[in-house]
C-alpha positions in Angstrom: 64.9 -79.0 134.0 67.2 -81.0 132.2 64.6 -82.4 130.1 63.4 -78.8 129.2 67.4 -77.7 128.5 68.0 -80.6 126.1 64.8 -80.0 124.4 66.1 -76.6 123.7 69.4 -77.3 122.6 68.0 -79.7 120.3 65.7 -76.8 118.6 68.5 -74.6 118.5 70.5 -77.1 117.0 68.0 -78.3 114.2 67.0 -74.3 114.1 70.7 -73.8 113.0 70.9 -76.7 110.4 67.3 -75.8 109.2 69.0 -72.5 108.7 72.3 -73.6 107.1 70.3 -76.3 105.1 68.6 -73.0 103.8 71.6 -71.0 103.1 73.0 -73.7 101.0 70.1 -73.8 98.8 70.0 -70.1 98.2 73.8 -70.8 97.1 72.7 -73.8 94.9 70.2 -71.8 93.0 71.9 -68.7 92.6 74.8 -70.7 91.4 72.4 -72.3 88.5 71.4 -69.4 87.9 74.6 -67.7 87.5 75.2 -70.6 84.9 72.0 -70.6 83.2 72.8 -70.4 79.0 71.6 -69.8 75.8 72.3 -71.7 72.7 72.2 -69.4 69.4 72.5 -69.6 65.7 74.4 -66.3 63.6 73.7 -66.5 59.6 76.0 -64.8 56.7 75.4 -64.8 53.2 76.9 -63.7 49.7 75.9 -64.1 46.0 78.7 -64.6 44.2 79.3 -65.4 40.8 82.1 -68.9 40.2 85.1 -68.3 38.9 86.0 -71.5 37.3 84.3 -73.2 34.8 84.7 -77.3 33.4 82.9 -77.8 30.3 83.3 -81.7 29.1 82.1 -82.5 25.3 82.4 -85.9 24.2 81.5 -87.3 21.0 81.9 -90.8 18.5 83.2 -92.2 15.6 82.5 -94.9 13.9 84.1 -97.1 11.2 84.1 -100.6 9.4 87.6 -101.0 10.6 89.7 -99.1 13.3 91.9 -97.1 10.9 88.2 -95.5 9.5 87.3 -94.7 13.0 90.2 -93.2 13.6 90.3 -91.3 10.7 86.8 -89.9 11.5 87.6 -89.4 15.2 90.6 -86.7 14.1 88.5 -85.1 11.7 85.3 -84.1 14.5 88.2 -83.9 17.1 89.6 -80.6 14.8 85.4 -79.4 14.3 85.6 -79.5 17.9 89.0 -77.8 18.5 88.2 -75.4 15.6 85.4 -74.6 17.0 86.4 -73.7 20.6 89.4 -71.6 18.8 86.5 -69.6 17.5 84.9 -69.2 20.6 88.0 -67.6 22.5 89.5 -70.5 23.8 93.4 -71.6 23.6 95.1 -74.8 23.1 95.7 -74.2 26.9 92.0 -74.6 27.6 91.4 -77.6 26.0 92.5 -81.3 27.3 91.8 -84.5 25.7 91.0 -86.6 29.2 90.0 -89.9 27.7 89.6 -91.9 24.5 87.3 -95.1 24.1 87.6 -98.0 21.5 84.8 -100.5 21.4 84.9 -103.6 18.9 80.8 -104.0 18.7 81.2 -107.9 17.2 83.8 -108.5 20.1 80.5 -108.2 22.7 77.9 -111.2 22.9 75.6 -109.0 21.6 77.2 -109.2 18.2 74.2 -110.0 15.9 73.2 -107.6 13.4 75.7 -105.2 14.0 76.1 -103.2 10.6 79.8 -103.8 9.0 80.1 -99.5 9.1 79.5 -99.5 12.9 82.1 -102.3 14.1 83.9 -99.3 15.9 83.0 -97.1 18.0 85.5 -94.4 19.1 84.7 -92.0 21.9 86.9 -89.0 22.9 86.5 -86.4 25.6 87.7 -83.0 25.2 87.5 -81.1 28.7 87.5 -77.5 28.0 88.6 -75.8 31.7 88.6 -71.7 31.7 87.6 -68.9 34.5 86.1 -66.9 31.8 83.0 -68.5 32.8 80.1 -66.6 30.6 82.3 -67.0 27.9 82.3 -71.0 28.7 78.7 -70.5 29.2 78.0 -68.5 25.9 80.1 -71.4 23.8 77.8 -74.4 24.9 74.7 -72.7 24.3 76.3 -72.6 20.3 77.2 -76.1 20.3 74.9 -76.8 18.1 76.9 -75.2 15.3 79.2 -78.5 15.6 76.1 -80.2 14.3 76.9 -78.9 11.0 80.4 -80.2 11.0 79.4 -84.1 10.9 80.0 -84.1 14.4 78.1 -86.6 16.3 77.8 -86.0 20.5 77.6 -88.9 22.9 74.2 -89.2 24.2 74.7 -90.0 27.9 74.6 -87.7 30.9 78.3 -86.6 30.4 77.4 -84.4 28.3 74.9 -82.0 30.1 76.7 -78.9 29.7 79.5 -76.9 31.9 80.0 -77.1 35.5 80.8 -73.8 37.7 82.4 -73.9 40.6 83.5 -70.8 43.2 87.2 -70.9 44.9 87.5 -67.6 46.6 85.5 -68.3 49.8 89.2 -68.1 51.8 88.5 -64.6 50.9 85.1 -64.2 51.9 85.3 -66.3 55.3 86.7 -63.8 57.9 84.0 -61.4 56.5 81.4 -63.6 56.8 82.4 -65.0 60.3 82.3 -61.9 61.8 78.8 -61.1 61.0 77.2 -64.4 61.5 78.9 -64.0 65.2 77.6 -60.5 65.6 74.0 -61.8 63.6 74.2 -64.6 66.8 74.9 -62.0 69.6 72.0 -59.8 68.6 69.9 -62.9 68.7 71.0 -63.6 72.5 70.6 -59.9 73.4 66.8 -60.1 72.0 66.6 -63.2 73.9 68.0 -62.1 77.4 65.7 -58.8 77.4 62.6 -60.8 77.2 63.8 -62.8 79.7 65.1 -60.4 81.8 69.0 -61.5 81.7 71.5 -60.5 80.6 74.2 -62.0 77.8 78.0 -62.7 79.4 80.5 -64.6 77.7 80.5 -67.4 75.4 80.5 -70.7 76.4 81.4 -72.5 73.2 81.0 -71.2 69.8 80.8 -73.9 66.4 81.4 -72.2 63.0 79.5 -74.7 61.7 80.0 -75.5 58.0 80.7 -72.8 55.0 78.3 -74.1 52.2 78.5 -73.0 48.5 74.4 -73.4 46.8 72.8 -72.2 43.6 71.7 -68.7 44.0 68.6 -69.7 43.3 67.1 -73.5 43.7 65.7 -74.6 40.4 63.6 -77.8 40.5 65.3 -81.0 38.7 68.2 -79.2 37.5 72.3 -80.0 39.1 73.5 -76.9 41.8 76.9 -76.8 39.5 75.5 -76.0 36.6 74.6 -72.2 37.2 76.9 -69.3 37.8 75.6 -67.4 40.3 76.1 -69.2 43.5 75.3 -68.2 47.7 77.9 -68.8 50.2 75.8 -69.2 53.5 77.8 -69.6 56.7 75.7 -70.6 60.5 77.4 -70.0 63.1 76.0 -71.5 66.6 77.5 -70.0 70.1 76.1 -70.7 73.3 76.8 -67.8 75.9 76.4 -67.5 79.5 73.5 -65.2 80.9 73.2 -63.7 84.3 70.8 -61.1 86.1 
């Protein structure tokens, strides 16, 4: 009998931890699942047009002797200043950033140098304005400087104006707000197929606010077009329950 007692207290007793060992894994799972997630991405974007524009021109002189360089420098330096007067711009809009002097029999490359083209003066005249399709409509006439003796450096320097757009402090709230509610509809689509639903966030990145070319043009520099995009991703994870 005593046999037959402990051998049912010992099935009771693993009958009750079977049962406990139970009840703690409904817990476990119902806990999981009451922290189960969902990581999703909100997108905003604007065209906008910059509202500041840096046009750099640079061009040479040349001369047998530094005063004749010189000479010729200030003479295309006032084509170029007369010529930006003409286009709408101010004394106010135009900055000379930089001149160059370069002795051509001073380098070790010195043979056969011409006696006219000992030096080489180089000036840069950076034109800055937020009238940018004026800026725009100038440096398509550049040309027309041509006529004036003036002669432009060849390098990459000179490619042309470069638009940039400052207001985004304006834009950013805006735009926040609808990637965030873009990223919430996203999680609600997701939670009905799956049969959850969305509860709070979890952690929410802004991600970065990026300023493109409103449209991508092969081999040619984002900055130099005026019409822009401001995209902003936003990526929030939220929790999701039954």
């Amino acid at each position: 009998m005593g046999s037959f007692s402990n051998i049912i207290a010992g099935g009771l007793i693993g009958l009750g931890v079977a049962c406990g060992g139970f009840l703690a894994g409904e817990s476990l799972v119902k806990s999981r699942l009451g922290f189960r997630t969902v990581t999703v991405k909100g997108l905003a974007e604007r065209e906008v047009k910059a509202n500041l524009g840096f046009w750099p021109v640079r061009f040479v002189a040349t001369g047998p002797t530094l005063e004749d360089a010189r000479t010729a420098l200030e003479k295309s330096q006032g084509s170029v200043k007369a010529f930006l007067s003409a286009q709408g711009f101010t004394d106010q809009d135009m900055q000379v950033s930089n001149i160059q002097v370069e002795d051509k029999l001073a380098g070790y490359n010195n043979q056969g140098v011409p006696p006219e083209l000992r030096f080489v003066l180089t000036e840069d005249i950076l034109v800055k304005s937020s009238e940018v399709d004026k800026l725009a409509a100038a440096a398509r006439m550049i040309g027309d400087l041509l006529k004036s003796g003036v002669v432009f450096s060849s390098d990459a320097y000179n490619a042309g104006p470069s638009y940039i757009f400052t207001n985004v402090n304006e834009l950013k709230g805006d735009m926040l707000t609808e990637a965030t509610r873009r990223a919430r509809e996203a999680a609600d689509k997701f939670a009905a197929e799956s049969g959850a639903r969305v509860g709070d966030i979890q952690n929410a990145n802004q991600g970065i606010i990026e300023i493109n070319p409103a449209v991508e043009i092969p081999n040619s520099l984002p900055e130099k077009q005026v019409n822009k995009k401001v995209r902003v991703v936003t990526t929030i994870t939220y929790f999701l329950s039954n």
